[in-house]
mmJSON file of the N, C-alpha and C atoms, coordinates in Angstrom:
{"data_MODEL":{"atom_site":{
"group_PDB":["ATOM","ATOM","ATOM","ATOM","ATOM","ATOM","ATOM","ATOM","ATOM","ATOM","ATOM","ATOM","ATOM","ATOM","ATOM","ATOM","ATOM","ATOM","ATOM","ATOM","ATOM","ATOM","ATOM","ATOM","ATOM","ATOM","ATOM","ATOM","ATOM","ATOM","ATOM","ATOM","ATOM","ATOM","ATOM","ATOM","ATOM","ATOM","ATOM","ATOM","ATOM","ATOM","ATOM","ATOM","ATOM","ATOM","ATOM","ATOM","ATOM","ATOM","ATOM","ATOM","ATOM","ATOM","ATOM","ATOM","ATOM","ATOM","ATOM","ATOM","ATOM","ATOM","ATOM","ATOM","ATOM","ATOM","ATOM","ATOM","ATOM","ATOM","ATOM","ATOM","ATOM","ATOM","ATOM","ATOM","ATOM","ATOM","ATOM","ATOM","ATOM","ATOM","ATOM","ATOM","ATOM","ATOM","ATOM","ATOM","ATOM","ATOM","ATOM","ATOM","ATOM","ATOM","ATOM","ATOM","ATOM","ATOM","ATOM","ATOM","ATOM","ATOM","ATOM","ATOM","ATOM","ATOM","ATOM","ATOM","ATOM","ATOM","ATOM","ATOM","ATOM","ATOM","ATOM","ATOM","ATOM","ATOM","ATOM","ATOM","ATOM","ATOM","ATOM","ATOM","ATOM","ATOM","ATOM","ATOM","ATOM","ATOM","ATOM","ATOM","ATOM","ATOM","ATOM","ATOM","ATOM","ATOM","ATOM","ATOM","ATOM","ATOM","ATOM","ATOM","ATOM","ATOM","ATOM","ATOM","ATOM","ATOM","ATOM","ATOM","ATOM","ATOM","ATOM","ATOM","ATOM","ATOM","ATOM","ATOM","ATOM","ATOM","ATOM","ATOM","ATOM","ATOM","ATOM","ATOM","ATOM","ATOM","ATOM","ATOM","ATOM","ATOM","ATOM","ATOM","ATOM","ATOM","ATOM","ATOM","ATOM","ATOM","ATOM","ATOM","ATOM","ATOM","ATOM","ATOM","ATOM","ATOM","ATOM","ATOM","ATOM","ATOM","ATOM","ATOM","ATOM","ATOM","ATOM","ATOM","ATOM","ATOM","ATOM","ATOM","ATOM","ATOM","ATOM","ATOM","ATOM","ATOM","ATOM","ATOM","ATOM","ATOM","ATOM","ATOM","ATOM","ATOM","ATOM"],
"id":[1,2,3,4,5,6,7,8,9,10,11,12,13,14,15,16,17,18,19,20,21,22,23,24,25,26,27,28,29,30,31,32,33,34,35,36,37,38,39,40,41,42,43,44,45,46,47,48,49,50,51,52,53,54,55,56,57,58,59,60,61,62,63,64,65,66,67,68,69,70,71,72,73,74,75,76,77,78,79,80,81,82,83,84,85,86,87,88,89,90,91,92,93,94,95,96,97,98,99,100,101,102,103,104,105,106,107,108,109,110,111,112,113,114,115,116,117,118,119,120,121,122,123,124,125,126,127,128,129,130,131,132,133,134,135,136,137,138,139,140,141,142,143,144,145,146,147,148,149,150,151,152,153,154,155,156,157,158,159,160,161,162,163,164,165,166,167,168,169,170,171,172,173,174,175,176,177,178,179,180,181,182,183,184,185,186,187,188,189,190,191,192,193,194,195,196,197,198,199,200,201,202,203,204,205,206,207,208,209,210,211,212,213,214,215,216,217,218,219],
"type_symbol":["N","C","C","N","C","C","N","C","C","N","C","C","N","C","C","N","C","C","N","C","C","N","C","C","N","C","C","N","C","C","N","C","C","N","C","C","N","C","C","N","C","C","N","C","C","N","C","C","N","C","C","N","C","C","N","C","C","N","C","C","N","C","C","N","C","C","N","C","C","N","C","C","N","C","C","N","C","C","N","C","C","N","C","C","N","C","C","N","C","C","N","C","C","N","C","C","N","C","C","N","C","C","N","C","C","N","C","C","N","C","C","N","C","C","N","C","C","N","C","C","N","C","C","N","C","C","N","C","C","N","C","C","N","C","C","N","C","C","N","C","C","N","C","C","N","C","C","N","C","C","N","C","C","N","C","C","N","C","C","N","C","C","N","C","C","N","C","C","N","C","C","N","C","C","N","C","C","N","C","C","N","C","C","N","C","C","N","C","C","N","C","C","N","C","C","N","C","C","N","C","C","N","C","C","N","C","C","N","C","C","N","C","C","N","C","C","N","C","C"],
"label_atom_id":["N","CA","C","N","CA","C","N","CA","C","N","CA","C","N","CA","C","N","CA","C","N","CA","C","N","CA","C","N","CA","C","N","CA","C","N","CA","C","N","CA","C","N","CA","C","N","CA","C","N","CA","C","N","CA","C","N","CA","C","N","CA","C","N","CA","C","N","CA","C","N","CA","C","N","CA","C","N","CA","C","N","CA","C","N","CA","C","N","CA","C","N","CA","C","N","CA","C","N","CA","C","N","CA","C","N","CA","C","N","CA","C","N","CA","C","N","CA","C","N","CA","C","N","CA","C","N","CA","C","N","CA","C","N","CA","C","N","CA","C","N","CA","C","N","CA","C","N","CA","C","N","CA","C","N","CA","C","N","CA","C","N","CA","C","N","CA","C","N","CA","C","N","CA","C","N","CA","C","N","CA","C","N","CA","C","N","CA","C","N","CA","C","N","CA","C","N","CA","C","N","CA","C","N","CA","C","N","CA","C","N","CA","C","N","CA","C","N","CA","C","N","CA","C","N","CA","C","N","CA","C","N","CA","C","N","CA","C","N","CA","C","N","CA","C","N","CA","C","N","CA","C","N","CA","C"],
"label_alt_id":[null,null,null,null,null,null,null,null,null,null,null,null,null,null,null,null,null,null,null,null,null,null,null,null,null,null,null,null,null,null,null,null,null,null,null,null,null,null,null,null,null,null,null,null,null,null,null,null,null,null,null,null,null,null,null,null,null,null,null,null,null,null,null,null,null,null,null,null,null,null,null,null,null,null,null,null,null,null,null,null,null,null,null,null,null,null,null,null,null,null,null,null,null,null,null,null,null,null,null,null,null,null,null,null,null,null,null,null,null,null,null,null,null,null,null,null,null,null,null,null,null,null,null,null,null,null,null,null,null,null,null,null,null,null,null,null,null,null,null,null,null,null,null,null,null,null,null,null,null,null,null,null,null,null,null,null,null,null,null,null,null,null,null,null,null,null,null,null,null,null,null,null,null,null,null,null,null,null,null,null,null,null,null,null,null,null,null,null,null,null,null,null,null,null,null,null,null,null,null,null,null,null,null,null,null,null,null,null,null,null,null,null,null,null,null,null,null,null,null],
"label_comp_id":["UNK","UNK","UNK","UNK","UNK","UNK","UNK","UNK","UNK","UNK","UNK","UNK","UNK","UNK","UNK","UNK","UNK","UNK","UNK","UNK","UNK","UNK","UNK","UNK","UNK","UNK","UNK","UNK","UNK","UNK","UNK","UNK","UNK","UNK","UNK","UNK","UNK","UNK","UNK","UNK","UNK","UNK","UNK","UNK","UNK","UNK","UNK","UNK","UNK","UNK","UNK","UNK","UNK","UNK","UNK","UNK","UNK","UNK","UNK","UNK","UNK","UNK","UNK","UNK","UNK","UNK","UNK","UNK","UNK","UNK","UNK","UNK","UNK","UNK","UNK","UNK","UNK","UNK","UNK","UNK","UNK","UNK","UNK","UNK","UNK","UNK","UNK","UNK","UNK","UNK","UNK","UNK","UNK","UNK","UNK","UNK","UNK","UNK","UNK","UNK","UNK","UNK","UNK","UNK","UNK","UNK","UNK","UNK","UNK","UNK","UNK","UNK","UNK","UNK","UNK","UNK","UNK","UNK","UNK","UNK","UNK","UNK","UNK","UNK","UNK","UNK","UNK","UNK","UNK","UNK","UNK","UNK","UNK","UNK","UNK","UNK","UNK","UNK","UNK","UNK","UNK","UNK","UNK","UNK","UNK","UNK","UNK","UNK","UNK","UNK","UNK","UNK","UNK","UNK","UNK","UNK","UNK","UNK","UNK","UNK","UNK","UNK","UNK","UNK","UNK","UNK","UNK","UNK","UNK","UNK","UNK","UNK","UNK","UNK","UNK","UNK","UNK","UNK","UNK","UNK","UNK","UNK","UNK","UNK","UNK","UNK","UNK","UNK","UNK","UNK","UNK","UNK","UNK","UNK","UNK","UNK","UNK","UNK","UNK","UNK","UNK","UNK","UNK","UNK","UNK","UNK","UNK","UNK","UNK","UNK","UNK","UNK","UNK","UNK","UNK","UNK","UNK","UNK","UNK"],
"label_asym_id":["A","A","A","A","A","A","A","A","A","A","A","A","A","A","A","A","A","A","A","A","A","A","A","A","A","A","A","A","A","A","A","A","A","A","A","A","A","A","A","A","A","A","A","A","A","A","A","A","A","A","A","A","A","A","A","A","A","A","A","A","A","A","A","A","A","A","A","A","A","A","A","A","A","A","A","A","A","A","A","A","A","A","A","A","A","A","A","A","A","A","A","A","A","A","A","A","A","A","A","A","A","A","A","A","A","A","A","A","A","A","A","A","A","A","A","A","A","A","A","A","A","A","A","A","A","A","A","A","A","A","A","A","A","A","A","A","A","A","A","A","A","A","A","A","A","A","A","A","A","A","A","A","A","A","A","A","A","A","A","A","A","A","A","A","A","A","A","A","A","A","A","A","A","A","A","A","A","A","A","A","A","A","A","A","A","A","A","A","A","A","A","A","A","A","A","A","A","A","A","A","A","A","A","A","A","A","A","A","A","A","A","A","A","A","A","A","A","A","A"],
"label_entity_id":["1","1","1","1","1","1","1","1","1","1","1","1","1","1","1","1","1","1","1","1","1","1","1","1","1","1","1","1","1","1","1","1","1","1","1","1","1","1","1","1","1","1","1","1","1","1","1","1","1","1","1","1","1","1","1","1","1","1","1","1","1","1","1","1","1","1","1","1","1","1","1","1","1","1","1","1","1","1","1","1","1","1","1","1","1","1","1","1","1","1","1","1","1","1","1","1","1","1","1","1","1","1","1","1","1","1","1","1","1","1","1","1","1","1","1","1","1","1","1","1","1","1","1","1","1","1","1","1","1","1","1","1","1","1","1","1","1","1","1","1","1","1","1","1","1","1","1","1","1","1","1","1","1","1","1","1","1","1","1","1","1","1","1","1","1","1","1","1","1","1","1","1","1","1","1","1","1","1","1","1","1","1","1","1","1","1","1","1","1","1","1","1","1","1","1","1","1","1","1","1","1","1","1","1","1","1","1","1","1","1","1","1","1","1","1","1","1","1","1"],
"label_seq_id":[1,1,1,2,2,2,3,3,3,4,4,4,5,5,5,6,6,6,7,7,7,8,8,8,9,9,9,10,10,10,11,11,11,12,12,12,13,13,13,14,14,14,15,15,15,16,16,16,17,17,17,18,18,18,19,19,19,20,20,20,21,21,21,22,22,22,23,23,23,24,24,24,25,25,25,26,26,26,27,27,27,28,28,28,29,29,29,30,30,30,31,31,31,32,32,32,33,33,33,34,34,34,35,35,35,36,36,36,37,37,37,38,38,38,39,39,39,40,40,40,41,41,41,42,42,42,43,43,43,44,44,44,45,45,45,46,46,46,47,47,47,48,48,48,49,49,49,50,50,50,51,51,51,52,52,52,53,53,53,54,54,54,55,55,55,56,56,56,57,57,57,58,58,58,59,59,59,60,60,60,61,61,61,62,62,62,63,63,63,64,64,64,65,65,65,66,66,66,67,67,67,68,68,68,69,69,69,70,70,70,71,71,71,72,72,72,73,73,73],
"pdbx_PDB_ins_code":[null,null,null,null,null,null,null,null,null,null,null,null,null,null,null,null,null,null,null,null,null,null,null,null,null,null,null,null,null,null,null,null,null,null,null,null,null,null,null,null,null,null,null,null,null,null,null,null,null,null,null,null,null,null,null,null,null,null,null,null,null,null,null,null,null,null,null,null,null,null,null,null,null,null,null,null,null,null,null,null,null,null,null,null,null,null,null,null,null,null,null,null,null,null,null,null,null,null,null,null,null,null,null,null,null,null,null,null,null,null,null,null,null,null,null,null,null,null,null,null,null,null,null,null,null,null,null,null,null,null,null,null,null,null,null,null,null,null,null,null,null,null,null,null,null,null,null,null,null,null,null,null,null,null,null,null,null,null,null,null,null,null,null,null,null,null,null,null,null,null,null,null,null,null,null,null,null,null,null,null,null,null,null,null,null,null,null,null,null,null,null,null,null,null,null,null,null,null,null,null,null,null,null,null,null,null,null,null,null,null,null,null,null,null,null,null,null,null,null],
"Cartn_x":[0.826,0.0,0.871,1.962,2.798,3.486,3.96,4.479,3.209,2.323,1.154,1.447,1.004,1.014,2.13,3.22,4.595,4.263,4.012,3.957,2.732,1.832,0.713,1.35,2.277,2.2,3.696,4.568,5.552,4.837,3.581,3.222,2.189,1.992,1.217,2.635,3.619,4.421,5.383,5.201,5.943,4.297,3.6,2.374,2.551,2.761,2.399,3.709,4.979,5.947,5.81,5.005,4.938,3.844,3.264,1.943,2.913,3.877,3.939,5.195,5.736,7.045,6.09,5.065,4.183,4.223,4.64,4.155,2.774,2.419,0.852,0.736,0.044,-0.241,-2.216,-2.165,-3.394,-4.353,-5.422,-6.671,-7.486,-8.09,-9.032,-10.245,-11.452,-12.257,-13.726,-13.379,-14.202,-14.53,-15.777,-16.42,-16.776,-16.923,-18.159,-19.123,-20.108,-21.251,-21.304,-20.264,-20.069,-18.895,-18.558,-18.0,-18.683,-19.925,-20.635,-22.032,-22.043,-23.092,-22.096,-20.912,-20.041,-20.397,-19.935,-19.966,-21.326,-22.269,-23.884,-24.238,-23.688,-23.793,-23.142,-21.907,-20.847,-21.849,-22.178,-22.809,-24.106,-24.783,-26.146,-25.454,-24.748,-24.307,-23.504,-23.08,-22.718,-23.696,-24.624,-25.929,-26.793,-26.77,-27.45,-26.734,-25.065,-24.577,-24.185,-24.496,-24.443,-26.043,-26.741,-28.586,-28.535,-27.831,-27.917,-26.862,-26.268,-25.149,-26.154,-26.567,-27.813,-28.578,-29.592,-30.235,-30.088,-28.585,-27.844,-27.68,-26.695,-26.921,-28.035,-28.783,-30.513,-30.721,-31.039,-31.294,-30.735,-29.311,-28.579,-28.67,-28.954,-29.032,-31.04,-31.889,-32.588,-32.34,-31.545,-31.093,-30.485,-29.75,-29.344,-29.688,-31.255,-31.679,-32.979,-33.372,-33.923,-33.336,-32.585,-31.321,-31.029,-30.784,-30.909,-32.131,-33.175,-34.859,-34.918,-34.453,-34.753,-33.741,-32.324,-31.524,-32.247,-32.647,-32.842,-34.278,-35.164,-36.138,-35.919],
"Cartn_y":[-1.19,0.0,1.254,1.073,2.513,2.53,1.612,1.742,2.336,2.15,2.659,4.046,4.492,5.748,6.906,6.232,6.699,7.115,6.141,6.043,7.787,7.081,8.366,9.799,10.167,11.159,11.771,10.344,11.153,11.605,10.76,11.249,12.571,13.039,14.204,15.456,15.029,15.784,16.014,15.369,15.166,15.69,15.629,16.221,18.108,18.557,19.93,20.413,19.781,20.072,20.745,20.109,19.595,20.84,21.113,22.136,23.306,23.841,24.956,25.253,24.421,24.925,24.93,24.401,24.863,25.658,26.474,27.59,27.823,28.59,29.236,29.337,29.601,30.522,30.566,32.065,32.659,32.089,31.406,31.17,31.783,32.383,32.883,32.082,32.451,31.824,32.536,33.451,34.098,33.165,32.776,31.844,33.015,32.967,33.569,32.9,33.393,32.763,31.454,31.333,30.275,28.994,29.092,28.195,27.857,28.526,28.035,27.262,27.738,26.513,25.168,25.276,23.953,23.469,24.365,23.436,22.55,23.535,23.076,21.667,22.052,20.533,19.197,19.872,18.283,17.714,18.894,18.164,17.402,17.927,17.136,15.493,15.935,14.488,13.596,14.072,13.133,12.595,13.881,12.623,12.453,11.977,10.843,9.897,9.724,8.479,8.059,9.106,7.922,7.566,7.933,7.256,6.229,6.604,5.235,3.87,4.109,3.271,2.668,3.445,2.658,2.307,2.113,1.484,0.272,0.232,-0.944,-1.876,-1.523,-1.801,-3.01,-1.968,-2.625,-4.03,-3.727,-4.544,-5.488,-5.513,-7.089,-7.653,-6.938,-7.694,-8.1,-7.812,-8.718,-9.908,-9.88,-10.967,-11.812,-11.484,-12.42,-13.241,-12.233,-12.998,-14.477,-13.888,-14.658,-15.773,-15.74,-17.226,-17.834,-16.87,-18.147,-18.707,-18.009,-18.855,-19.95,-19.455,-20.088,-21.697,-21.316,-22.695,-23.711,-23.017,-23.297,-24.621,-24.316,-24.702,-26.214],
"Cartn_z":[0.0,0.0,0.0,0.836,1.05,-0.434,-1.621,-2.545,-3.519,-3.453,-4.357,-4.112,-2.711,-2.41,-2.456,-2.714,-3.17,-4.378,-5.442,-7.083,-6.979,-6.24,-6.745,-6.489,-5.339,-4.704,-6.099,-6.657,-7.508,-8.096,-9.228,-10.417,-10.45,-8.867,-9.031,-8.869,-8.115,-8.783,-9.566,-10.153,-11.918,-12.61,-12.578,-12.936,-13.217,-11.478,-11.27,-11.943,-11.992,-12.794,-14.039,-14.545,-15.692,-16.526,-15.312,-15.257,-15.355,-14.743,-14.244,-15.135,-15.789,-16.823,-18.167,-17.975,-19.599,-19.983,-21.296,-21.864,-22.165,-21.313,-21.766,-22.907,-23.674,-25.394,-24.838,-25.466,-25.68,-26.994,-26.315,-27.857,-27.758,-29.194,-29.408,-29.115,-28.393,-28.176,-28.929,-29.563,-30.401,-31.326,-31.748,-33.059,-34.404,-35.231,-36.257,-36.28,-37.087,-37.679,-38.44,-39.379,-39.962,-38.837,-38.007,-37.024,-36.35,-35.53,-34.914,-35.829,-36.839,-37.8,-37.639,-38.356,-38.432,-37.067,-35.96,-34.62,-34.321,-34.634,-34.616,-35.499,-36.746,-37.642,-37.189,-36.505,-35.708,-34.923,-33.682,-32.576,-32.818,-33.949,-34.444,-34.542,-35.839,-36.375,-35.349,-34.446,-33.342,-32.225,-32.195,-31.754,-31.908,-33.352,-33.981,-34.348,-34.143,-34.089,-33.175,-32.104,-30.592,-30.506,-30.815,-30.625,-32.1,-33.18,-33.895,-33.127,-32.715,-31.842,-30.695,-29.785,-28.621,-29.259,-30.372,-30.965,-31.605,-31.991,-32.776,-31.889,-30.875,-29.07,-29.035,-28.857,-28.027,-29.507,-30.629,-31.736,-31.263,-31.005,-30.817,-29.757,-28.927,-27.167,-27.883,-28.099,-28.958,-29.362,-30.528,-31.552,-30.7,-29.906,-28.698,-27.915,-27.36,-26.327,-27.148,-28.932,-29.356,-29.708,-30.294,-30.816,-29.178,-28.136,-27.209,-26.626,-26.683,-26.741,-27.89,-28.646,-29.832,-29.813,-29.618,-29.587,-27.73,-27.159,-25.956,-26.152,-27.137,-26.534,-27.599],
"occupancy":[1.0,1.0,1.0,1.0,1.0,1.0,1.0,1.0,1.0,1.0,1.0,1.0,1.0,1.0,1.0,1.0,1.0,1.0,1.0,1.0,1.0,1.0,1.0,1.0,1.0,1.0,1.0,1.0,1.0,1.0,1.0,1.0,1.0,1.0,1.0,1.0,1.0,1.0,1.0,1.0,1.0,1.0,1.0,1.0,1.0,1.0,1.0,1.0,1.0,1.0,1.0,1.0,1.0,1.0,1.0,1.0,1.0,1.0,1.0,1.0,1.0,1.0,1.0,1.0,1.0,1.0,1.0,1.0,1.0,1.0,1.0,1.0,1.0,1.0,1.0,1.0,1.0,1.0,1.0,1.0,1.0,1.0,1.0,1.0,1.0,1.0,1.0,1.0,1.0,1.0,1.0,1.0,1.0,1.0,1.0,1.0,1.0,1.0,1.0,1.0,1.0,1.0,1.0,1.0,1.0,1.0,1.0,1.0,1.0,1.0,1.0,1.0,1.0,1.0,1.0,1.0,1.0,1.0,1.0,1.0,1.0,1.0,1.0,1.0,1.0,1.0,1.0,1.0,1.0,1.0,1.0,1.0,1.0,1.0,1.0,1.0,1.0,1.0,1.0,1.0,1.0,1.0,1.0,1.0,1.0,1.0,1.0,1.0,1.0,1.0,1.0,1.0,1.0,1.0,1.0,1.0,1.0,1.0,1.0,1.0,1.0,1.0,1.0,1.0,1.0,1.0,1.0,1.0,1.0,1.0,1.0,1.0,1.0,1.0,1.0,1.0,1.0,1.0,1.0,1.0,1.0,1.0,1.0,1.0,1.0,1.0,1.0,1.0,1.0,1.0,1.0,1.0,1.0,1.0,1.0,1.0,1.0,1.0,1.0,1.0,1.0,1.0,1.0,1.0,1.0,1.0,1.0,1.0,1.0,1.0,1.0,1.0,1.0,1.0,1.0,1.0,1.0,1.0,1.0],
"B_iso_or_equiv":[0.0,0.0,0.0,0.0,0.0,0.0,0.0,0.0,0.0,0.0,0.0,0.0,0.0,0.0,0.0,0.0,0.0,0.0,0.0,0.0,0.0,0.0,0.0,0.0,0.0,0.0,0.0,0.0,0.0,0.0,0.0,0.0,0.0,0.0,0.0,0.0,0.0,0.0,0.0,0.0,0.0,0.0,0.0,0.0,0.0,0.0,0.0,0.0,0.0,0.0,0.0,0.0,0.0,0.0,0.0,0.0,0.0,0.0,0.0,0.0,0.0,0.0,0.0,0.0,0.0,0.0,0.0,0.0,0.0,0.0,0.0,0.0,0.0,0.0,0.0,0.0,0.0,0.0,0.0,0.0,0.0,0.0,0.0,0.0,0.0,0.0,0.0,0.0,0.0,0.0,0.0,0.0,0.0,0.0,0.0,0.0,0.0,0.0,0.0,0.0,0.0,0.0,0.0,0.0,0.0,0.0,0.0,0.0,0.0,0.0,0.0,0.0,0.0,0.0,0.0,0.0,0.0,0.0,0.0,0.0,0.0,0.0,0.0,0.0,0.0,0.0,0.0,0.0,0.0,0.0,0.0,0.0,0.0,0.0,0.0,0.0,0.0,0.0,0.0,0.0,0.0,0.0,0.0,0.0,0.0,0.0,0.0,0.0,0.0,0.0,0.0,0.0,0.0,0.0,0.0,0.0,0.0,0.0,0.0,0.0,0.0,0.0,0.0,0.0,0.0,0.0,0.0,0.0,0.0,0.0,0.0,0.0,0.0,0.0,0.0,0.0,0.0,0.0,0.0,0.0,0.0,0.0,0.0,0.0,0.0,0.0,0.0,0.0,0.0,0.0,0.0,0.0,0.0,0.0,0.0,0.0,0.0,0.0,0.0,0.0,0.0,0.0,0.0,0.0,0.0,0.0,0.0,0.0,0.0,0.0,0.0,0.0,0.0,0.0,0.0,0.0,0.0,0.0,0.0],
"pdbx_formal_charge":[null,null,null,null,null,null,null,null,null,null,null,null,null,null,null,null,null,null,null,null,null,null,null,null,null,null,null,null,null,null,null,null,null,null,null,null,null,null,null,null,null,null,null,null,null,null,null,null,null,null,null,null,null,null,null,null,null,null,null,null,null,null,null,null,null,null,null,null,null,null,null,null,null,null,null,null,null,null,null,null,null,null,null,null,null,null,null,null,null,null,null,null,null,null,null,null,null,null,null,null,null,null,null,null,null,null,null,null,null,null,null,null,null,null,null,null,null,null,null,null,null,null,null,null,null,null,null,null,null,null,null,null,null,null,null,null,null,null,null,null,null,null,null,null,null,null,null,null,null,null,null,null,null,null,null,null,null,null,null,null,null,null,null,null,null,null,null,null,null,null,null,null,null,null,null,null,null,null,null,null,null,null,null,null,null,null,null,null,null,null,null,null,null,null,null,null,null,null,null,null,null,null,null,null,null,null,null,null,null,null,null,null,null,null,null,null,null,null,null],
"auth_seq_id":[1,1,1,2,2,2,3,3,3,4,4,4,5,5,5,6,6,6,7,7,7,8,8,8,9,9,9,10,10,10,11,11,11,12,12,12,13,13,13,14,14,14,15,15,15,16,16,16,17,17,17,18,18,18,19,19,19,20,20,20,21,21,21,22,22,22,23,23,23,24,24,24,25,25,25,26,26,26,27,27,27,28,28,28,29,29,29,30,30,30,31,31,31,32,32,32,33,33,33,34,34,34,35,35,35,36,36,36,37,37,37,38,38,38,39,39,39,40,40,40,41,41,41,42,42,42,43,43,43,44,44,44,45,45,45,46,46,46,47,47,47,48,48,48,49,49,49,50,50,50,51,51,51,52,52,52,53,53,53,54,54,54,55,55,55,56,56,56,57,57,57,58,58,58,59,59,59,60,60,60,61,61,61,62,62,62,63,63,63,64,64,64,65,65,65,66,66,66,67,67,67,68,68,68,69,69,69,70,70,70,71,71,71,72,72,72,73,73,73],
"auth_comp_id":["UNK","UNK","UNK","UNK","UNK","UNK","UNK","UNK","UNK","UNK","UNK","UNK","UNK","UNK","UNK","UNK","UNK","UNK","UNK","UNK","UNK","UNK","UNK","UNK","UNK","UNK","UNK","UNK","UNK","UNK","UNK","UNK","UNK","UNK","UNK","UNK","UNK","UNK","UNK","UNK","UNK","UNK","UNK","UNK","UNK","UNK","UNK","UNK","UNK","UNK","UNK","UNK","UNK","UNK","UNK","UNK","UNK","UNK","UNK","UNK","UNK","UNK","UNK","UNK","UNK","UNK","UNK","UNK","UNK","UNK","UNK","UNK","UNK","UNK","UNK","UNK","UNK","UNK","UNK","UNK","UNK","UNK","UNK","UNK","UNK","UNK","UNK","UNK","UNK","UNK","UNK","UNK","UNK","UNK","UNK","UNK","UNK","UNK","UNK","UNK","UNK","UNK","UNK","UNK","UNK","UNK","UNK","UNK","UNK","UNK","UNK","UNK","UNK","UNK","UNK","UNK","UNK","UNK","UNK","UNK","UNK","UNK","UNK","UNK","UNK","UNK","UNK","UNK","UNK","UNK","UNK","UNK","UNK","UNK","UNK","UNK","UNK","UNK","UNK","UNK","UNK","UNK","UNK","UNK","UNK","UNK","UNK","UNK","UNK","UNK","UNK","UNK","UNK","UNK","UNK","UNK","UNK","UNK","UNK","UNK","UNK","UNK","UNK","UNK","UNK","UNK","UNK","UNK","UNK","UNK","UNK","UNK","UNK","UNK","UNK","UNK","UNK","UNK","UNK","UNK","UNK","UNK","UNK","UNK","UNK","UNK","UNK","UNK","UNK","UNK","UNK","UNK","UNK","UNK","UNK","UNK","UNK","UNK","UNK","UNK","UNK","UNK","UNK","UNK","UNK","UNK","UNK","UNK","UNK","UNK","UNK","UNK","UNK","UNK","UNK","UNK","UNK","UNK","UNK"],
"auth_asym_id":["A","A","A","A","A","A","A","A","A","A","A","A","A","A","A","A","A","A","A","A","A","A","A","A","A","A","A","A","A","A","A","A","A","A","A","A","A","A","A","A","A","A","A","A","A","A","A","A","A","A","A","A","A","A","A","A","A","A","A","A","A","A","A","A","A","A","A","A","A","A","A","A","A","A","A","A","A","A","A","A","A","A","A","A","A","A","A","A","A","A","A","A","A","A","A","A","A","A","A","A","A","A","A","A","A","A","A","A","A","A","A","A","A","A","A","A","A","A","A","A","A","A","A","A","A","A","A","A","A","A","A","A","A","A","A","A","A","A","A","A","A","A","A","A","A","A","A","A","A","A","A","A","A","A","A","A","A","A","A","A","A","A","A","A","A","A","A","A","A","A","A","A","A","A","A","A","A","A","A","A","A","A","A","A","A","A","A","A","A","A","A","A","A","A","A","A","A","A","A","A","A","A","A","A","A","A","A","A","A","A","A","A","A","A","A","A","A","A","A"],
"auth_atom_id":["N","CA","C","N","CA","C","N","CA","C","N","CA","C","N","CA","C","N","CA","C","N","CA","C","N","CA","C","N","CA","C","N","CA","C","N","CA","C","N","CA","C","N","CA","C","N","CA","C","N","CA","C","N","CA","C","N","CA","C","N","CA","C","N","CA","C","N","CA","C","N","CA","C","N","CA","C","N","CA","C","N","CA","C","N","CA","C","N","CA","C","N","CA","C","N","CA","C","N","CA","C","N","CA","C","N","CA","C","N","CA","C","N","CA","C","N","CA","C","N","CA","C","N","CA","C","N","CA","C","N","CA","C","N","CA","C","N","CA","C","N","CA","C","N","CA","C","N","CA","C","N","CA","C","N","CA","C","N","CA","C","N","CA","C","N","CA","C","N","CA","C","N","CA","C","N","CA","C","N","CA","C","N","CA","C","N","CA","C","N","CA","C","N","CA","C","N","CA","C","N","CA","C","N","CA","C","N","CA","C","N","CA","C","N","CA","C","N","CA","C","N","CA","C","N","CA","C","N","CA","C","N","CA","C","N","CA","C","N","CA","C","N","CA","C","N","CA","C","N","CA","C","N","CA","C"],
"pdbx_PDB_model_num":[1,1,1,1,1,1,1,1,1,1,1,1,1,1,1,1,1,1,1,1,1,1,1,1,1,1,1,1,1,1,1,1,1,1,1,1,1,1,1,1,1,1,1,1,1,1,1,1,1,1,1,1,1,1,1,1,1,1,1,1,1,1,1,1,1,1,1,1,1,1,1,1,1,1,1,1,1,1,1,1,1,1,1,1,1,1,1,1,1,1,1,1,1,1,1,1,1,1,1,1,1,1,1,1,1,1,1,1,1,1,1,1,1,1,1,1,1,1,1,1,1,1,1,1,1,1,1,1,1,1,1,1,1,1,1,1,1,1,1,1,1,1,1,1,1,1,1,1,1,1,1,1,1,1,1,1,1,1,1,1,1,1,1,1,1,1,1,1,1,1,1,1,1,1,1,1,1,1,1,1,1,1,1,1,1,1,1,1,1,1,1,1,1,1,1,1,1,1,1,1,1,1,1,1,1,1,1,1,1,1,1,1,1,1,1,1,1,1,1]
}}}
């Protein structure tokens, strides 16, 4: 346990190290009109392929549970 807690306590400071010799750099966080459509179109299309993904999901835990009714009986 005391070697775990060793490991954790280097890697938080080799961590803050690591934090604090970073060079900052400044981003613009300003969008336009046309970046925030793009952004708007990503986030659509990403979920509707995580709700086509849980749907695909659900379909097979189906198909699953029928083939084993099905080989079962």
């Amino acid at each position: 346990m005391s070697n775990v807690m060793l490991f954790l306590m280097l890697c938080k400071t080799g961590l803050r190290r690591k934090l604090q010799t970073f060079p900052g750099k400044m981003v613009n966080t300003v969008y336009s009109d046309e970046e925030k459509g793009i952004q708007d179109k990503e986030s659509k299309e990403e979920t509707i392929l995580a709700m086509l993904g849980i749907i695909g999901t659900i379909l097979n835990l189906v198909v699953i549970i029928f083939v084993y009714i099905y080989t079962t009986l």
